[in-house]
C-alpha positions in Angstrom: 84.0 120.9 118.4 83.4 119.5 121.6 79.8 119.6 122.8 80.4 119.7 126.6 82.1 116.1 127.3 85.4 115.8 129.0 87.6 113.1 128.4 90.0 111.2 131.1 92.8 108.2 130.2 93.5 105.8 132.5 96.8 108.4 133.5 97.8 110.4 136.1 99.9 113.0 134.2 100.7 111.1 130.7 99.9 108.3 128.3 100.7 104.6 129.4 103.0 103.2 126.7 102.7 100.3 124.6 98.9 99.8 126.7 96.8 96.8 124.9 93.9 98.6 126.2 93.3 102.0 127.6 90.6 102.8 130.3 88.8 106.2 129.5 86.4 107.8 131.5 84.0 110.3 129.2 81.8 113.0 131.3 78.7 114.8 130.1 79.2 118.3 131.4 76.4 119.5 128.8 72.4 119.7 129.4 71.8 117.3 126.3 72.2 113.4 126.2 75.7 112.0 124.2 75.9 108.3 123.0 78.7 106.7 122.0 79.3 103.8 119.6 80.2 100.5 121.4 80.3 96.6 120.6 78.6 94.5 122.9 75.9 95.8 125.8 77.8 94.4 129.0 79.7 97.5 130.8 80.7 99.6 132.3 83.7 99.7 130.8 82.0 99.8 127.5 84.1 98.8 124.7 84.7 101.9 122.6 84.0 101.6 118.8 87.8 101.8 117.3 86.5 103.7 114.5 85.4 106.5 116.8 88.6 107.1 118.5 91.8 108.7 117.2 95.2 109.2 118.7 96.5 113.1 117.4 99.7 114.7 117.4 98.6 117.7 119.6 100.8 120.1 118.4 99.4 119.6 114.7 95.9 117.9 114.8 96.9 115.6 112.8 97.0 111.7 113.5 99.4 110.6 115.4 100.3 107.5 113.2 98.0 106.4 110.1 96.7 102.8 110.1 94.2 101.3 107.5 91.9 99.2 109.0 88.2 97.9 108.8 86.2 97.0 111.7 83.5 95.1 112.3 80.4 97.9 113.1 79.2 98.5 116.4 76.8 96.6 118.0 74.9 99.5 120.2 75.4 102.7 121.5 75.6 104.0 125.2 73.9 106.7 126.0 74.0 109.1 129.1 72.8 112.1 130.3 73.7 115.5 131.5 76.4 115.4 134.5 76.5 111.6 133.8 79.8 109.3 133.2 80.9 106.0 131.4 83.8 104.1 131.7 85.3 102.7 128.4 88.1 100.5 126.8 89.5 101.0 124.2 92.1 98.4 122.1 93.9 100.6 119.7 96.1 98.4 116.6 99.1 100.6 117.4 100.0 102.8 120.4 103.2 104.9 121.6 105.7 103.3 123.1 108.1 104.7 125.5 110.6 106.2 123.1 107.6 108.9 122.0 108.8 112.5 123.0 105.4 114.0 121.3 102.2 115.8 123.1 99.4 113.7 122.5 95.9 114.1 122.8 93.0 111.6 122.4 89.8 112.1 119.9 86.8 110.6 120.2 83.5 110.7 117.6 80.0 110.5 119.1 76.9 108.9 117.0 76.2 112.1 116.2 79.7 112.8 114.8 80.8 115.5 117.1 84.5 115.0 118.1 86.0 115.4 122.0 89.0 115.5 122.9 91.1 114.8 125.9 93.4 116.9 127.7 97.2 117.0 126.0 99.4 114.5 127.3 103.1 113.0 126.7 103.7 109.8 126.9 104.9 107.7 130.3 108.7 106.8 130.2 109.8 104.3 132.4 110.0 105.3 136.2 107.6 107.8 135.3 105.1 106.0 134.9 101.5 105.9 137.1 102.5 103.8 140.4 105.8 102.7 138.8 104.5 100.0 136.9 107.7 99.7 134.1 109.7 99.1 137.4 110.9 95.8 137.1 110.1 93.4 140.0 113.9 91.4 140.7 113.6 87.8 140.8 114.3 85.9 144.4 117.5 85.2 144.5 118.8 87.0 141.7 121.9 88.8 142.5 
């Protein structure tokens, strides 16, 4: 169900690989407020609740690698209103790396347990990633 939120990664065209934390930008494009589950109060970014977000195998729906955890429980909630955006972070235990060939999409839970989704991405490969970062940088006088 998504509720009138639209979700953007931190990507211009696909997922960055192996990321220790990924920047999303969540939009309310509904008339009612939407809160998310957060730790801490200093933002924006917020940090993102890991037990709110999920990374799924588009194609299927279903999650795009199983991991057990806990989590400490979140600490507040942000809240915004119609036409309003937040940026997050999010630190996820495990993340694609640049060998993925899957369609992925992200999916994130709101307090009120709706789930959003982002658009469907694949996952950066070197040299195709957003302004070439996997390019490596030569050393001076390297030959």
């Amino acid at each position: 169900m998504d509720a009138g939120v639209a979700i953007e990664l931190d990507a211009h065209g696909c997922i960055a690989a192996a990321s220790p934390d990924v920047l999303i930008r969540i939009r309310n494009t509904s008339n009612a407020r939407v809160a998310f589950y957060t730790y801490g109060t200093s933002g924006p970014p917020y940090e993102l609740h890991p037990g709110s977000v999920q990374l799924l195998d588009a194609v299927s729906g279903e999650p795009w690698q199983v991991v057990l955890e806990h989590f400490f429980p979140a600490t507040t909630e942000v809240s915004f209103g119609s036409e309003d955006q937040a940026d997050f972070t999010y630190e996820p235990s495990v993340w694609p790396s640049g060998q993925e060939t899957g369609i992925l999409k992200l999916q994130i839970r709101d307090t009120r347990g709706r789930f959003h989704y982002s658009s469907e991405l694949g996952v950066c490969h070197p040299g195709s990633a957003p302004n070439n970062s996997f390019k490596p940088t030569p050393l001076r006088g390297a030959a």
